[in-house]
Backbone as numpy.savetxt, mean C-alpha at the origin, in Angstrom:
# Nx Ny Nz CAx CAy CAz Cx Cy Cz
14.72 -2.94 -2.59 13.90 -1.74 -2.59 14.76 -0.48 -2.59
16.01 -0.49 -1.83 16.78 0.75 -2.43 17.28 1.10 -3.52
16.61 0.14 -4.48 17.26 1.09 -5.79 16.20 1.03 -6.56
15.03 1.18 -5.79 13.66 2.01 -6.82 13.73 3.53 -6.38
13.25 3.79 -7.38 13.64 5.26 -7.64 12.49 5.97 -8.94
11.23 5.01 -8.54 9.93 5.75 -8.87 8.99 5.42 -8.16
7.71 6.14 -8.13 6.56 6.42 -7.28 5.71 4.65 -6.84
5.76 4.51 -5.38 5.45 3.11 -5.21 4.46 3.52 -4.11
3.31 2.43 -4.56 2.16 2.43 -3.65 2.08 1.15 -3.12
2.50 1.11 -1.60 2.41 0.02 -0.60 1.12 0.04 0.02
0.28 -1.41 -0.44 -1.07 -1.46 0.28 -1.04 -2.38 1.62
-1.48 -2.60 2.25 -1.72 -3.55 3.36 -3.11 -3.70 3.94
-3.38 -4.84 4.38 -4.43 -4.79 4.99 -4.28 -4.87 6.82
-5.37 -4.77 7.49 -4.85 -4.98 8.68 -5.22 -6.20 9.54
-6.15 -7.40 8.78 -6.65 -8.21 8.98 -5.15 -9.13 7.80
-4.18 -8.87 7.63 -3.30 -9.78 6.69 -2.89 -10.83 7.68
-2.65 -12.02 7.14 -2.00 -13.68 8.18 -1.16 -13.89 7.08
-0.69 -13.12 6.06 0.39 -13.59 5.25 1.81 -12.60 5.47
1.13 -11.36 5.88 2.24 -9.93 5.72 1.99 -9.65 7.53
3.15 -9.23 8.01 2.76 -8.18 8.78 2.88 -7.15 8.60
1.54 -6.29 8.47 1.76 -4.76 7.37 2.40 -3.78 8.91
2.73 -3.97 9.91 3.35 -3.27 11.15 4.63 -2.79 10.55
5.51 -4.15 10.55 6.94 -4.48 10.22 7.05 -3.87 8.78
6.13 -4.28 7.83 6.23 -3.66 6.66 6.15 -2.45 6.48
4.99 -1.92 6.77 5.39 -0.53 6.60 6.32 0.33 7.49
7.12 -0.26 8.82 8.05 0.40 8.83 9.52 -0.01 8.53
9.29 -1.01 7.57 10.62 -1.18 6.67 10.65 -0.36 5.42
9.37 -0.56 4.76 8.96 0.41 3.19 9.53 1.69 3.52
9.07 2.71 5.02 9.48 3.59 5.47 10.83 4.26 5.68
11.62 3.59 6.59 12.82 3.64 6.43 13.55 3.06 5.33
13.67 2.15 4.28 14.32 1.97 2.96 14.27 3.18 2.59
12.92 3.53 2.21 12.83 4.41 1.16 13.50 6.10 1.15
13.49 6.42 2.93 13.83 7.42 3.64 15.29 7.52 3.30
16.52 6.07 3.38 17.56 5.94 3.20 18.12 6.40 2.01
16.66 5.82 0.73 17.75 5.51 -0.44 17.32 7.05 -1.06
16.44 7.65 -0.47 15.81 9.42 -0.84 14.95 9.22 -2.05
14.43 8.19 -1.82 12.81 7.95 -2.42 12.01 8.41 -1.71
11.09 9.80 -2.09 10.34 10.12 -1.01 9.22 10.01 -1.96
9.12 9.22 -2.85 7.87 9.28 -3.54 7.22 7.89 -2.83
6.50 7.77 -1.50 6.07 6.17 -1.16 4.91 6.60 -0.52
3.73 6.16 -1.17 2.14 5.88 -0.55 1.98 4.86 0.59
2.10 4.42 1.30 1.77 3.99 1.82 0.13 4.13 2.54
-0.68 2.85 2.43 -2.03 2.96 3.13 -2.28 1.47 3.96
-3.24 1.26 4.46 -3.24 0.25 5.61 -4.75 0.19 5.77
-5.62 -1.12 5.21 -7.26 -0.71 5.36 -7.56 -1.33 6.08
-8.26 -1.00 6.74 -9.37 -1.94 8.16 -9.93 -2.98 7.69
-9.93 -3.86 8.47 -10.41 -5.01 8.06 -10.22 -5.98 6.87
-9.28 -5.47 5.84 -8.89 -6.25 4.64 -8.02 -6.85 5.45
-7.97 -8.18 4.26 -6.70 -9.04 4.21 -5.37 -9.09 3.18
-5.01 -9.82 2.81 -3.97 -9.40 2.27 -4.04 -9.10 0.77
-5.55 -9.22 0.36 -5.55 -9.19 -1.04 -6.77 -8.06 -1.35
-6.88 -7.81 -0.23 -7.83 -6.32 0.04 -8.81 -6.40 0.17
-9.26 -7.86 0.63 -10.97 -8.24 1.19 -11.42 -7.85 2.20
-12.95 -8.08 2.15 -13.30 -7.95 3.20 -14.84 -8.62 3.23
-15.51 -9.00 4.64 -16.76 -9.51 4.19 -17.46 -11.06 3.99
-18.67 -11.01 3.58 -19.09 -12.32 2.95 -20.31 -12.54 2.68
-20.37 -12.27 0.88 -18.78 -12.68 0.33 -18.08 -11.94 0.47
-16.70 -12.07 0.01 -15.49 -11.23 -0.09 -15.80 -10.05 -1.24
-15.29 -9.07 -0.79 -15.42 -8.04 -1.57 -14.11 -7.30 -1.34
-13.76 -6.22 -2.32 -12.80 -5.22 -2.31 -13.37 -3.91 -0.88
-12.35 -3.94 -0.03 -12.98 -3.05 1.15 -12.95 -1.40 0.80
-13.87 -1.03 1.95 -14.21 0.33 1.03 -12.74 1.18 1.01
-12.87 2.01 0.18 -11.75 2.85 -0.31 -10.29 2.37 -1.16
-10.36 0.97 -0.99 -8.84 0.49 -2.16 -9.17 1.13 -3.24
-10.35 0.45 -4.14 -10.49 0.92 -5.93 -9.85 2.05 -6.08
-10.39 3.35 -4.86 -10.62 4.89 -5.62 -8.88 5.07 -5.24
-8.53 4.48 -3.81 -7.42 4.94 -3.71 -6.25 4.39 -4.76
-6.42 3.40 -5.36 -5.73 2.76 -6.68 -5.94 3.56 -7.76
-7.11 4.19 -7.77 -7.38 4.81 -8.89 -7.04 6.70 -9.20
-6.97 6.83 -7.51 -6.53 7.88 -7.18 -4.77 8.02 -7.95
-4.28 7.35 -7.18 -2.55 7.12 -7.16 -2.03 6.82 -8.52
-3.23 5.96 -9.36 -2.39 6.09 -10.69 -2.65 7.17 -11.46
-3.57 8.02 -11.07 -4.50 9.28 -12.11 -3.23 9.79 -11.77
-2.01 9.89 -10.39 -1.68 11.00 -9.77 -0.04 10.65 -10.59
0.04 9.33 -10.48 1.43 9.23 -11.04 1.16 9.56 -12.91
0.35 8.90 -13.20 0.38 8.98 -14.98 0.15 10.30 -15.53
-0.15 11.42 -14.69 -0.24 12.85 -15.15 1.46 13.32 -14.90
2.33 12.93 -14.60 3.57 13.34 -14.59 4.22 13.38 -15.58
């Protein structure tokens, strides 16, 4: 990860049993701080899991889509 050196969106959920998004996002954090990538999204959704569910059935939990959809409107206008 220190030698990306464009705009990265780290998702997590907080219901994940595969990631611990804790540890993760404060590794994503400090890497990125090190290598002077300050372009890093980081978000963390309630109740998703690691693939951004939630529910039942499983569904996409509220706010991933827009915020995915947000972040690429934001990078592809550059």
């Amino acid at each position: 990860m220190r030698e990306l050196h464009q705009p990265v969106l780290a998702l997590f959920g907080d219901h994940d049993v595969l990631v611990n998004w804790r540890e993760s996002t404060r590794i994503f954090s400090d890497i990125f701080k090190e290598s002077g990538n300050h372009d890093l999204t980081i978000k963390v959704f309630k109740n998703a899991d690691h693939n951004q569910m939630t529910g039942s059935p499983p569904h996409f939990v509220d706010g991933y889509l827009e915020t995915m959809r947000a972040w690429l409107t934001r990078v592809a206008a550059r």
